[in-house]
C-alpha positions as CSV (number, residue, x, y, z in Angstrom):
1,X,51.3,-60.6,268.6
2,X,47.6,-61.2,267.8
3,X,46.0,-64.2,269.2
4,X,44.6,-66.5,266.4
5,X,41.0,-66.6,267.8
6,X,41.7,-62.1,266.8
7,X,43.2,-63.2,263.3
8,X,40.1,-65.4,262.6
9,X,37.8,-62.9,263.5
10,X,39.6,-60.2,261.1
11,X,39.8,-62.6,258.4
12,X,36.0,-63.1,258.9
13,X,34.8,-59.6,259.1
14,X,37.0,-58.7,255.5
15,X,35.7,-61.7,254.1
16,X,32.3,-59.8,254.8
17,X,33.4,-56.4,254.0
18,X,34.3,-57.7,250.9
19,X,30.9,-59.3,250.4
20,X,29.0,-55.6,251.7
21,X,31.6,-53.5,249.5
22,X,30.7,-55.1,245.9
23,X,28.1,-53.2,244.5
24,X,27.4,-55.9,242.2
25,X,26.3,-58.3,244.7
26,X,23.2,-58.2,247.0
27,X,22.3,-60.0,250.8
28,X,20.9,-62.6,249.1
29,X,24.2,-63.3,247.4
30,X,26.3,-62.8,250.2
31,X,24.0,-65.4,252.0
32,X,24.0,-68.2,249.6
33,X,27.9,-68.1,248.8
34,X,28.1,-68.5,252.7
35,X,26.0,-71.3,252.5
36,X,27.6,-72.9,249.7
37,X,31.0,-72.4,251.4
38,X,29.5,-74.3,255.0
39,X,28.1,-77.1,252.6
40,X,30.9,-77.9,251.0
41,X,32.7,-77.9,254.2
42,X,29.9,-80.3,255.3
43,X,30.5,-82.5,251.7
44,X,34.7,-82.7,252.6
45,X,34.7,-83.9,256.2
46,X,31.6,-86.2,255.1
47,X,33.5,-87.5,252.6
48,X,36.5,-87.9,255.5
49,X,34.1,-89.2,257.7
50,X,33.2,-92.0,255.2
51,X,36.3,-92.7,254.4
52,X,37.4,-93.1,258.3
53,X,34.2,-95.2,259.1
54,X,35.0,-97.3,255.8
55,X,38.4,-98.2,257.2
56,X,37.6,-98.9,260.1
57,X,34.9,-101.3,259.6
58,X,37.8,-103.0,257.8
59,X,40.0,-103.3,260.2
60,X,37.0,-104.3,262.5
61,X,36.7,-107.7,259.7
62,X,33.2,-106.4,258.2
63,X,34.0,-106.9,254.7
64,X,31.8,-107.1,251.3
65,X,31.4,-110.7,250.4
66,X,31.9,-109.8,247.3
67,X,35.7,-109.7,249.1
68,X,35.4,-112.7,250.2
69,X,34.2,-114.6,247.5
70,X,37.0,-112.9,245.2
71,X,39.5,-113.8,247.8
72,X,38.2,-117.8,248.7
73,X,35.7,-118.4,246.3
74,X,38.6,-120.5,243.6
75,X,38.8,-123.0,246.8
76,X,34.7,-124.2,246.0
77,X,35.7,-124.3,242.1
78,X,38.4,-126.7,243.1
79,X,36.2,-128.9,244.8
80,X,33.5,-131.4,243.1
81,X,30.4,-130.1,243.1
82,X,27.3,-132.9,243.7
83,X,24.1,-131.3,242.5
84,X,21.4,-133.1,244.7
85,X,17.5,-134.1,243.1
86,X,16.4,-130.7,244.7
87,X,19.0,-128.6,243.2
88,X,20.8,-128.2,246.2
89,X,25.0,-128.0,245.4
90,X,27.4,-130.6,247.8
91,X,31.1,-129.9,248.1
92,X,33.3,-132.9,248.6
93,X,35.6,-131.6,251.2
94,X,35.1,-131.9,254.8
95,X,31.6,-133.0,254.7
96,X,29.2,-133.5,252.3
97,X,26.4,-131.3,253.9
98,X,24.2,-128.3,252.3
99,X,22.5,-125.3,254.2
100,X,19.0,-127.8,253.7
101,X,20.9,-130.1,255.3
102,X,21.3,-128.0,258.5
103,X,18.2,-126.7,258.7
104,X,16.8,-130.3,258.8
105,X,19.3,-130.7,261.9
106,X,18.2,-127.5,263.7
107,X,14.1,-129.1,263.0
108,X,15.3,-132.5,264.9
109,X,16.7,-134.5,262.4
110,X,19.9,-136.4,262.2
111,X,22.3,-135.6,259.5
């Protein structure tokens, strides 16, 4: 029984006898359907890879916030919505504080 590492190898070597044996085809051909065949190798585990990563970030909580607003953004609509002299948007739940707001906390300044 052949080991598969000696299979592979007598795969390979057709696969380039093949190539060699077609008098329609030249080196240069040879080459770039070798290349093409590694790139699209590259292209499918990429695309795995992506995929993978994708799903993992996912499952880490990094999501769009497109996702987010899709998912929570009806709770703001149901809220009423004060529109403030500098154009700044209050929700009348918890508190009635915007981001400007905070930042005049974080300066010093009481709420």
């Amino acid at each position: 029984m052949e080991s598969y590492s000696k299979q592979r190898n007598d795969r390979m070597r057709e696969c380039v006898d093949d190539y060699l044996m077609d008098d329609d085809l030249d080196a240069r051909a040879c080459y770039e359907n070798m290349l093409m065949a590694v790139q699209e190798a590259i292209d499918y585990h990429r695309k795995e890879l992506d995929k993978a990563s994708e799903l993992y970030d996912l499952m880490q909580g990094h999501r769009p916030i497109d996702a987010f607003d899709d998912a929570y953004g009806h709770l703001a609509a149901q809220q009423n919505v004060t529109v403030r002299d500098d154009g700044s948007k209050a929700y009348n739940y918890a508190a009635n504080i915007t981001l400007a707001d905070i930042a005049k906390f974080q300066r010093g300044s009481s709420l």
